[in-house]
N, C-alpha and C positions, 0 to 999 in steps of 0.2 A: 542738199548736195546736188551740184549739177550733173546734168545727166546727158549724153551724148546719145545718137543713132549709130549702127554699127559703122556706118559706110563715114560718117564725122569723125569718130575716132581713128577710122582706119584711114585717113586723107589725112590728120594732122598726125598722126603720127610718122605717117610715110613722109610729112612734110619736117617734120622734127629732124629725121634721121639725114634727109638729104642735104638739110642745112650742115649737119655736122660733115659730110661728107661722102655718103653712103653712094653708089649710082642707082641710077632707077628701080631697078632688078631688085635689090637689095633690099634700096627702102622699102618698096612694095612689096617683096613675102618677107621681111621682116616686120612691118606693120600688120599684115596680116596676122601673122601667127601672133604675134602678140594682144592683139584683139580678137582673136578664136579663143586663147586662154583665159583673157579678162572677163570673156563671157561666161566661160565654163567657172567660173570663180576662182579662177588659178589668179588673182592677182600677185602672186610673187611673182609668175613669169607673166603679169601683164602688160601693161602701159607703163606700172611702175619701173620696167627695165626700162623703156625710152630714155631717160636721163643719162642712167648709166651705161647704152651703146652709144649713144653721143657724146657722152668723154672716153669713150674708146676708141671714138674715130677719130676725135681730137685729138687727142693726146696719143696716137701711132699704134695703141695695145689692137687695134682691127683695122687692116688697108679699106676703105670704104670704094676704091676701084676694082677691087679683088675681080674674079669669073674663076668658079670651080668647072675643073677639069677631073674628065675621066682618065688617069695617068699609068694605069695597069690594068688588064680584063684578061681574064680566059674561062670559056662557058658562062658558068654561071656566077662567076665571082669578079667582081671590080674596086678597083681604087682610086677615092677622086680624092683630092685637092683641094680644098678651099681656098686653098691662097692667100689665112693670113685674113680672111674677112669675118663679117658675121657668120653664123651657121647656116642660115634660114636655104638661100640658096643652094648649101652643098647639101642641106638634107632633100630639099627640091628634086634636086638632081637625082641622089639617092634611091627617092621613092621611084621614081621614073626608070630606073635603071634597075632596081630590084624586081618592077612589076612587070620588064618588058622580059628578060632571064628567067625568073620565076613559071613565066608562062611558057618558056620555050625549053625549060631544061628544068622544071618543076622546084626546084629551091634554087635562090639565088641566094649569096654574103655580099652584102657591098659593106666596106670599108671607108671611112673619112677619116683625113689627117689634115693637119694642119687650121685649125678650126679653133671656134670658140662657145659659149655659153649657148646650150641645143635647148634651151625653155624645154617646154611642155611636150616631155616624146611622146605622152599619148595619143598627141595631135597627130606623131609622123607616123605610129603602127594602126592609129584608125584610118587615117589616107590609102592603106593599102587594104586592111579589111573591108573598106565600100568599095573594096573591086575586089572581093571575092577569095583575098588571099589572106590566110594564119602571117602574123606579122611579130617581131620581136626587135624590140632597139635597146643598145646599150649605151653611154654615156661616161667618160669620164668624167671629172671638175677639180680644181684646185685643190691640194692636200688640206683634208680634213679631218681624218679616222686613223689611227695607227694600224698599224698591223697587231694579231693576238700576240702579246705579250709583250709588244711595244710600248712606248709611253709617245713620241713622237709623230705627226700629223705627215701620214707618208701616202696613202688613200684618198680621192675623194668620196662624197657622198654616192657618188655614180649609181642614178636611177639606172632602173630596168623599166620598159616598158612591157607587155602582151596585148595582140585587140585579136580578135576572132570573128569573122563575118556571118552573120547571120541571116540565113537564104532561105530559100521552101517559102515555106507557109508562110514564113516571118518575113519576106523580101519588104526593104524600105527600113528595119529594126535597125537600132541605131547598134554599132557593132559596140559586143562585150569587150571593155575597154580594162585596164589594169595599169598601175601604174605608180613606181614607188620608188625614192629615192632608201640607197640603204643603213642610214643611218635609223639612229631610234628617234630621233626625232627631228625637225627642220632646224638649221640654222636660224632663221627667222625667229621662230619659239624663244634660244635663248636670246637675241638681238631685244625683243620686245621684253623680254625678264628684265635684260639690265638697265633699259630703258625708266622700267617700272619700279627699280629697285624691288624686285620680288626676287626669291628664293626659287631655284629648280630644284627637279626631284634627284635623288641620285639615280645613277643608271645611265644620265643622258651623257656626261663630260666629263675628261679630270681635267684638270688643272696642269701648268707647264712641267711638274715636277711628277706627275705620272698618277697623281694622285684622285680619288673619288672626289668632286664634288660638288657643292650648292650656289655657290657664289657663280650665277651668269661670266661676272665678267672675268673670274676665272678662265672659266670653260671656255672665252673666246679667243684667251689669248693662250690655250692647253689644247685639246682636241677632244672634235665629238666621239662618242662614242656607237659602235654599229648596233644593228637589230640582234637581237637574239644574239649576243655576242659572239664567240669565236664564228660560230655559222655565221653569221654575216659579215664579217671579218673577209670570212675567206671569201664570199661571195661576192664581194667589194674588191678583193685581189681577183678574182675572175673575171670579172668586167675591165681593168683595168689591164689584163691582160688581154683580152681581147680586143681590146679598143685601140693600144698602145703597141703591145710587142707588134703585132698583125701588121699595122698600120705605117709606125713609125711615127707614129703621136706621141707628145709629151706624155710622160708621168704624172700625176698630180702634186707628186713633191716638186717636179721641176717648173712649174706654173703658179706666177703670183697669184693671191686672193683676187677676185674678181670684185672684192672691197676696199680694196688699197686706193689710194689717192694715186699711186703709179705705179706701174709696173710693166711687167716682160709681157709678149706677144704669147699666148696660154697654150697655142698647141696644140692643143683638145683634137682626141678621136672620138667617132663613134661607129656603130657597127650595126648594124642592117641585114637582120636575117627574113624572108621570106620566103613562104609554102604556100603550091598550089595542091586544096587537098585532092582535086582532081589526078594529082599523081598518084595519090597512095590509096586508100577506100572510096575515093572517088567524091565529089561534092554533094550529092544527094545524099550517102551514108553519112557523112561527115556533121551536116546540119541536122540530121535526124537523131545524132546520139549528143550532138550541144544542145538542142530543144529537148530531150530526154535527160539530161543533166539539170539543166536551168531550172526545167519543172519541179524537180525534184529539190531542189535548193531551197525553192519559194514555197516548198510543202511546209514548211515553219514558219511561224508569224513572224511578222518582224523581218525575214530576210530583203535586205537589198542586194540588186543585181550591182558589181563593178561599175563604174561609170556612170551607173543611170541617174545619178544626181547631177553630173555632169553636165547629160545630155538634157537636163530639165530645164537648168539654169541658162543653157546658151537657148534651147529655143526660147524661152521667156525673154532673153534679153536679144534676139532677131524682131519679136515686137514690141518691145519696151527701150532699149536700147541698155548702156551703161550706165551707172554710176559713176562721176570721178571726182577726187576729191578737190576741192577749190585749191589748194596750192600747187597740186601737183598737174591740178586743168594751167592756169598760169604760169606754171612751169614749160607744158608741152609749146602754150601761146608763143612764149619770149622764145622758146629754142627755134618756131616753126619762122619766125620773125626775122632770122638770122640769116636766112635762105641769100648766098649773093648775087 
């Protein structure tokens, strides 16, 4: 399999995107991020998204001239804009704006409207843990989940992010990351069921008529099903309210599949909580009872820390570089080729 350097994939990609229309800004921290996740092994929100933000910009579902704007603030809370573009930028913005507030008025909520598919929020709550600050991101995405006792896909999956910064003794410790979409399980899972002709387990999907079941392609054209059901349910309606009512972001029901061959401009909020612990116990208390925690964790064998597989796989892949798969390398080629 061909293998790129980080700084190779993160040039054709950024060359990818601006072929499709993206402006600089754009393509470049949405290349980025897309190649920080490919590293971390997040290939669903890797390179493999390149494709599909490039017929997004093609085909009008993301303005590739977009600039997020800060369009509401007071203290410690703002609201930016996307305008309609990729995400990568307004979550930019975001962090930047949560971590200047945060420091000045010890939590900040930055809110995003108008937006689209946020990849890997673990990326955008570790961005502000290596500077010191508890971080939490919510996300919506296209209706996927019903509501408890619904049969109908009116929720998305809407990850939550957590990272926590790890200081003292630990200073340079790659911050404790978390990060989970709240479904039971990825879309992806059943895509590659139906693909394989295999059978899912129940639990994950019913079917369109509200129904438990096994058949993938069922479940793709019925809705996923949440974690720990009703509790995740609601916790999925939480995020969704956060991200949306707050914002003035789409709904997930009112946002095409981000798998459609076409569809509407998605909308998508998200929402940007940070803490500086220096406001409350103070930053030396605060590291001393997460390293008093952490230790305690890994008193059981077996235990892994959040993220730290993560964090293995990107620095491995800062000196080895990527993997990418021959069609999808040829793929990024002819889009990067496009450039006019």
């Amino acid at each position: 399999m061909p293998r790129l350097s980080l700084a190779d994939a993160q040039t054709l990609a950024a060359a990818a995107l601006s072929a499709a229309g993206a402006n600089a800004e754009m393509a470049r921290l949405t290349a980025a991020a897309l190649v920080a996740a490919e590293a971390e092994g997040q290939g669903g929100h890797g390179l493999s998204r390149v494709p599909q933000y490039a017929g997004f910009l093609a085909g009008g579902r993301a303005d590739g001239a977009a600039v997020p704007m800060v369009v509401a603030q007071r203290g410690g809370a703002a609201l930016i804009d996307a305008g309609h573009g990729l995400a990568y930028p307004a979550l930019d913005l975001a962090v930047a704006e949560a971590a200047r507030r945060a420091r000045a008025q010890g939590v900040a909520f930055i809110g995003v409207t108008n937006s689209n598919h946020a990849g890997a929020m673990g990326l955008t709550v570790a961005a502000l843990a290596r500077q010191g600050l508890v971080a939490l991101a919510f996300t919506n995405s296209p209706a996927a989940m019903p509501v408890p006792g619904g049969r109908r896909p009116l929720m998305g999956t809407n990850p939550v992010a957590a990272a926590f910064p790890r200081q003292g003794g630990h200073q340079g410790a790659d911050p404790l990351v978390i990060d989970m979409a709240l479904s039971e399980v990825a879309r992806g899972k059943i895509m590659l069921a139906a693909k394989a002709g295999k059978k899912i387990p129940l639990g994950w999907a019913l079917d369109a008529d509200g129904n438990p079941t096994t058949d993938p392609q069922a479940a793709l054209d019925g809705a996923m099903l949440a974690m720990g059901g009703t509790k995740g349910a609601l916790l999925a309606l939480v995020v969704e309210l956060l991200c949306c009512a707050l914002t003035g972001a789409a709904f997930g029901f009112e946002a095409d599949s981000f798998f459609a061959e076409e569809g509407n401009r998605p909308r998508l909020g998200h929402a940007l909580l940070a803490i500086d612990p220096g406001a409350l116990g103070g930053a030396e208390g605060f590291a001393e009872r997460l390293e008093f925690l952490l230790a305690a964790m890994q008193g059981d064998p077996g235990v892994r820390l959040p993220g730290s597989r993560r964090a293995s796989l990107a620095a491995r892949a800062a000196a080895e570089g990527v993997e990418v798969p021959a069609p999808l390398l040829a793929q990024l080629q002819d889009l990067a080729s496009k450039a006019g």
